[in-house]
Every structure is written in C-alpha cells, then in structure tokens.
N, C-alpha and C positions, 0 to 999 in steps of 0.2 A: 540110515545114519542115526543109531541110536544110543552110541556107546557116547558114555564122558569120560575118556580118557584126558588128558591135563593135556592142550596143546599151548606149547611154553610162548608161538611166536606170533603176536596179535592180530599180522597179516593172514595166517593160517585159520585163526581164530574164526576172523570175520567171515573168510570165503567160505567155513563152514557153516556158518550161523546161514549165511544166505540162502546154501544148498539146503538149508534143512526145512527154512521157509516155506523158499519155493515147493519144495517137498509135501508138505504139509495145506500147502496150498492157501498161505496165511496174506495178508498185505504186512510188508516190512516196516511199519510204525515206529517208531521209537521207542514204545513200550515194549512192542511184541521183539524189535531187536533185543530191548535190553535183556529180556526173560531167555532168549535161548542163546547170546551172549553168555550170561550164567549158567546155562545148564552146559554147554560146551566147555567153558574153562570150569566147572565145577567147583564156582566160588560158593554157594550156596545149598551144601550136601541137602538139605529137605528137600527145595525145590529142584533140585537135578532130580532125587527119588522122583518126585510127584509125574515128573514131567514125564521121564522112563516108563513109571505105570502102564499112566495116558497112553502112552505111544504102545506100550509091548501087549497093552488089552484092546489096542487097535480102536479105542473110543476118539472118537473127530475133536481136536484141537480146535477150535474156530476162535475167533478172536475172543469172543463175550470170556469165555475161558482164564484166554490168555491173560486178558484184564484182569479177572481178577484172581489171578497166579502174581499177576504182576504189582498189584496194590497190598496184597498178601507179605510177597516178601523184599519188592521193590518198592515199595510208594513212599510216603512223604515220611512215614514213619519210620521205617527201615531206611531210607536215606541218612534219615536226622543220625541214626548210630552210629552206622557208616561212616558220618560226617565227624561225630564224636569220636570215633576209634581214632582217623585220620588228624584228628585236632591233639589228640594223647600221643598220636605215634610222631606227630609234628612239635610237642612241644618236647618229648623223650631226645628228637633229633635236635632240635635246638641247643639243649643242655650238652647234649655230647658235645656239640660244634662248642660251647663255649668253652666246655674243661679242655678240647681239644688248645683251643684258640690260647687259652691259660696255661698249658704244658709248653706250647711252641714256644709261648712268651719265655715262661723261664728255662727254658733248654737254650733256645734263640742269647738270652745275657750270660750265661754259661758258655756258651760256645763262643761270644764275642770274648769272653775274658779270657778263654783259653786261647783262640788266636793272638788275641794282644801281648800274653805272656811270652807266647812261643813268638812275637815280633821281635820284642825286648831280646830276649836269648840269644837271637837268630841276628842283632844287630851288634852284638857287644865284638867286643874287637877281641878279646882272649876265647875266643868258643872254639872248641875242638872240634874235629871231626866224629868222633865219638856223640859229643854233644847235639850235633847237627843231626847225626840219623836218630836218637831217639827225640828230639824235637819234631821231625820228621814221621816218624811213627806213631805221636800221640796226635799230629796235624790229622793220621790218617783214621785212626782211631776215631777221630773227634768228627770229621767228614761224613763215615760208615752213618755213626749216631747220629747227626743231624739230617743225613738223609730218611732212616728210618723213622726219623723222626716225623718228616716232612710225608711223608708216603702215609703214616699215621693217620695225617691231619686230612691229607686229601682225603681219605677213605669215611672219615668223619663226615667232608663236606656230600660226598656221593650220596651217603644216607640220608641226609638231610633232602637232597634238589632229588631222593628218590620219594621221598614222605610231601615236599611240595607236589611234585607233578602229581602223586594218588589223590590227594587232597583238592585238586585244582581241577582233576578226572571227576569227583565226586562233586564237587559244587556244579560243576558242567551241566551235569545227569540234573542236578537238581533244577537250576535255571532252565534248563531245556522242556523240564517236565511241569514246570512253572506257568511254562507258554502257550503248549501244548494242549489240545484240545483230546481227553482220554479217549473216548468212542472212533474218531475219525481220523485221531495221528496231523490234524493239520494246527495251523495258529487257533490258540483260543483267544474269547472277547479279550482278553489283558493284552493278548500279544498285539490282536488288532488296534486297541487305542495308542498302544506304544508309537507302530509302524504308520497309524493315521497323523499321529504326529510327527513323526521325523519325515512323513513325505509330504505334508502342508509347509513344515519349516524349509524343507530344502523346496519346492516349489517360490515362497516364500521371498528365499534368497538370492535363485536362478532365473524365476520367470517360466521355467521348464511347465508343461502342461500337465494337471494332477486327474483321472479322473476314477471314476468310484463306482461301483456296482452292488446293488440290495440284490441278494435271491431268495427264493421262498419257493419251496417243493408245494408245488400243484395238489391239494386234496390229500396232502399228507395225515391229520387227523384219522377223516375214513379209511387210509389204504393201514394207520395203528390198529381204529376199531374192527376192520377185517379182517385183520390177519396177525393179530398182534404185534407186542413191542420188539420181540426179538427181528419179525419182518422190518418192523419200521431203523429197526439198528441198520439193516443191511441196507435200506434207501439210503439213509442218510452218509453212509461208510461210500455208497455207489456213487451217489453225486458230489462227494469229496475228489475222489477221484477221475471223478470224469474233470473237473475243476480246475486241479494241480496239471491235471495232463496237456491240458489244452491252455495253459499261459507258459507267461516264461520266467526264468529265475528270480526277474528283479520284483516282481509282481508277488501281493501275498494275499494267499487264499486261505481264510479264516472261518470258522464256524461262529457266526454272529449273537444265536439262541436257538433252542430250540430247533426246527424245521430252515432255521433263517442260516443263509451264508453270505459275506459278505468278499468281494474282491478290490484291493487296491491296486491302481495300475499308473505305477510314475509314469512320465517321460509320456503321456497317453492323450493323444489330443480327444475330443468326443465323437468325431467320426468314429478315427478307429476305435475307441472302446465299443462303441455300439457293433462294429460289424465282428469283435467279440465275443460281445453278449451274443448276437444271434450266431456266432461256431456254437459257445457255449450252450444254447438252448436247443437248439439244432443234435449236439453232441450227447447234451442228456436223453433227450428225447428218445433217440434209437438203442438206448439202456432196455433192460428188460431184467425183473428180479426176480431170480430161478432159485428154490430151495435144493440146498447141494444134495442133501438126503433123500428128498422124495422126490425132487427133478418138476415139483410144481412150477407154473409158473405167472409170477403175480401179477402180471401185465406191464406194461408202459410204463412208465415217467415223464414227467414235465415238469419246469420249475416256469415261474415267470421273476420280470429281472424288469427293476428302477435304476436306471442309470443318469450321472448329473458328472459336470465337470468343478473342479476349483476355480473360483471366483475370489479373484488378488482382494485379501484384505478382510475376508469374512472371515465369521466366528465359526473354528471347528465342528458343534452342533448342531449350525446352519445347514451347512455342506451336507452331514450327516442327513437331516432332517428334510434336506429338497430331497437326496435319495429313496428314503424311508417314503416318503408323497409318491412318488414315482413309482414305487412299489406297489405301490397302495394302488394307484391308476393300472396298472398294467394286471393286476385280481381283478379289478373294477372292469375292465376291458373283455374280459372272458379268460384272461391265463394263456398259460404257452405263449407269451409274449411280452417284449421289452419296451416299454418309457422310456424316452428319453426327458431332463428338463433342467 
C-alpha cells in the first residue's frame, strides 16, 4: 500500500492508515498515525514524497524515523501554521457569515415592505382581478428571491461550521501532542500531573480508593551503555506497552522521566493495585528485545515498582513522594520487585 491517491472519506482514510501500519510493522502512536494519516490523504506533498521513497527503496520505517518525519512536518511548529491558516480561513468565514447576515437583513426589510404593499392592494375594496394576479406575481417573484436568498446565507453558515470543525481538528492534534510523551505515544509528565490531580479531587469528593504506582526499568543505564541509545528507545517503547496493555481504560499510563513510568489507577484499592503491579512486573519480565534487522537478542527485562495508596487529606507531593520511597526500597531490595507503603 504505497500509492497516495486522495481518499475523500475519512473512514476509508483511517482503515488505510492502520493497514499500512501494521504493514510496516510500526506501533500506532499518535504521532506515527498522524504522519501516515498525511501521507494517505496527501495533505502534505513533501512528506507523502518522503514517505513513498522510504517505502519504494524498501529502507525500514521504524518509529525513530517516523518521529522525526513527524516533528519535521507535523510538530509544534507546523501545527502553529496549520493553526494560523485555520485562524485566516476562520476569520475569511466569519466575514462572509456577517456580509451574508447584513444582505438577509436588507433583503429580509425589502421583502417585509413588498409584502406590506402587496397587503394594502390586496385589501382595498376597488382591486381588480387584473390587479390581484399581478400582485400575485410579484408575491411570487418576491418568494423565489427571498428563498434564494435564504439558501445564500445557509451556504455562508456551512463554510463557516466547515472552517470551525478544521480548526477545532487542528487544536485537538495540538492539545493531544501537548500531552503526549514523543518516544512512547503514552501520557507525558504534564499529562500525568493534570490526571494526578483530577483523580486525588475526585477521590477527594467520593471517597472512592486512589492508588499509584513508581516504575523504573531494571539496569537500564547499562543495557543504554551496551547497546546503545537507539536499543534503549526500543526498552522503553517495550515497556510502554506492555503497561497500556495490561491496565484498563480508566487507568493512565505515563512516562514519568527518563527510564521512570508512572501508573495511576482510580477506583483501586492497594490490594488490587499491588496484584497489578506484580501482572505488571511478571508481564514485563517475559519481554525480550530482539533487533528487527539483525534478529539479536538483548535479553530480559525487568522493572521494579513502588506502589502507596491515597491518604484523605494529604498534600499531592506527599502521595507522590511515599511512591517515589517505595521505589527507591524495592532497587534497594534487589529489583524485579514491588513495595508497597
């Protein structure tokens, strides 16, 4: 699937972009959607060329790539234009909407004056028949043009609620890539202070059980110095998703720094978090990081995991900070295993 032929209907759009993914053998990130997203509707002629190359010289697309295809002609800076264009094509549709809104008005007193006249005529006690059809005639005259009128105006407001929804598509993309952590496609630290606070307030409110999880990739450092950074990409992309995989919707799995991940888990009393963390650690563990190219293979994985529940009334730092200890105890411990406190 290598052509960019224009597919007009966004459902089509998407299921392509997926197939081509998967194809490629890439993980569906947000970024890496956004980029073959564009190369499929071929909003962005450079980056469809680039992309077509890559694919027709049969060179391996892997994310590191895609990223940076996608900061190239999608990131914050290409947004911002983006966002500009849609801000010019949003206030162009304003203007129309208002000359439109300003022509109905005076057509609108026009056409009330011409009904009023043709009232008058149409009540006077000497009016002929004569009289009556073409009072009649210019009623319909006058009908035609206030409809066409009115069909005008609509087509104004279409442009308009079409130049919002682009606009409201482009801030999305933006806000989303806001949150988003670039390497691993999960929450970044912003996303996670936002979601640590709206689940201590709703905790807060409800009483419902909050509880929290610190990870940290086992001997990460060494497994960078031995194999380099692009291996260490591919750890930390691995235990993303082993992460996402193994919780559930309401739950948000963030990239905390570095090597570090952190999980928030509402509604979670500390039993079950903990028997969690150990799917989780359990599920990292039988990971293995295989070079797609040369079929090496890096060994094992392990993360170890500080886990603590919400405690009504404390400072969100706190909370943070018993984790972070726990963390700390469960390296301190020997690794591949979880603190609770």
């Amino acid at each position: 699937m290598t052509a960019t032929t224009k597919i007009a209907n966004p459902r089509d759009i998407a299921h392509n972009v997926m197939a081509l993914i998967n194809e490629l053998n890439l993980q569906p990130t947000p970024q890496v959607y956004h980029v073959f997203y564009s190369y499929i509707s071929d909003e962005i002629p450079e980056l469809s060329q680039l992309i077509k190359v890559l694919i027709r010289n049969t060179q391996e697309l892997d994310e590191e790539t895609v990223f940076r295809i996608y900061h190239k002609y999608l990131g914050s800076h290409a947004l911002q234009q983006h966002l500009n264009q849609g801000v010019e094509g949003l206030q162009a549709a304003v203007e129309r909407v208002e000359e439109a809104v300003h022509s109905v008005m005076r057509d609108t007193e026009m056409f009330c004056g011409e009904f009023d006249t043709a009232s008058r005529k149409l009540s006077a006690d000497d009016i002929t028949l004569e009289d009556a059809r073409t009072v009649s005639q210019t009623l319909s005259g006058t009908t035609t043009k206030a409809r066409e009128c009115y069909g005008s105006f609509n087509g104004s407001l279409e442009e308009y609620h079409k130049e919002v929804r682009r606009v409201r598509s482009e801030l999305e993309l933006v806000r989303r890539d806001a949150l988003t952590d670039t390497l691993t496609g999960i929450a970044n630290r912003k996303n996670f202070d936002s979601s640590l606070r709206d689940a201590v307030t709703t905790t807060m409110e409800t009483g419902v059980p909050l509880s929290l999880l610190m990870i940290d990739i086992d001997y990460f450092k060494d497994f960078n110095d031995n194999f380099g950074h692009r291996a260490g990409d591919g750890v930390l992309k691995a235990v993303a998703r082993v992460l996402v995989s193994s919780t559930k919707g309401a739950d948000t799995v963030a990239r905390y720094g570095g090597e570090e991940f952190a999980v928030i888990l509402p509604d979670t009393s500390r039993e079950n978090a903990e028997k969690l963390a150990n799917k989780l650690r359990s599920n990292v563990s039988n990971q293995r990081i295989i070079n797609k190219k040369t079929g090496k293979d890096f060994g094992k994985l392990t993360v170890s995991i500080g886990l603590t529940s919400y405690q009504l009334g404390e400072n969100i730092l706190e909370f943070v900070d018993r984790a972070d200890k726990a963390l700390y105890l469960a390296k301190q411990d020997g690794r591949n295993t979880c603190i609770a406190q």
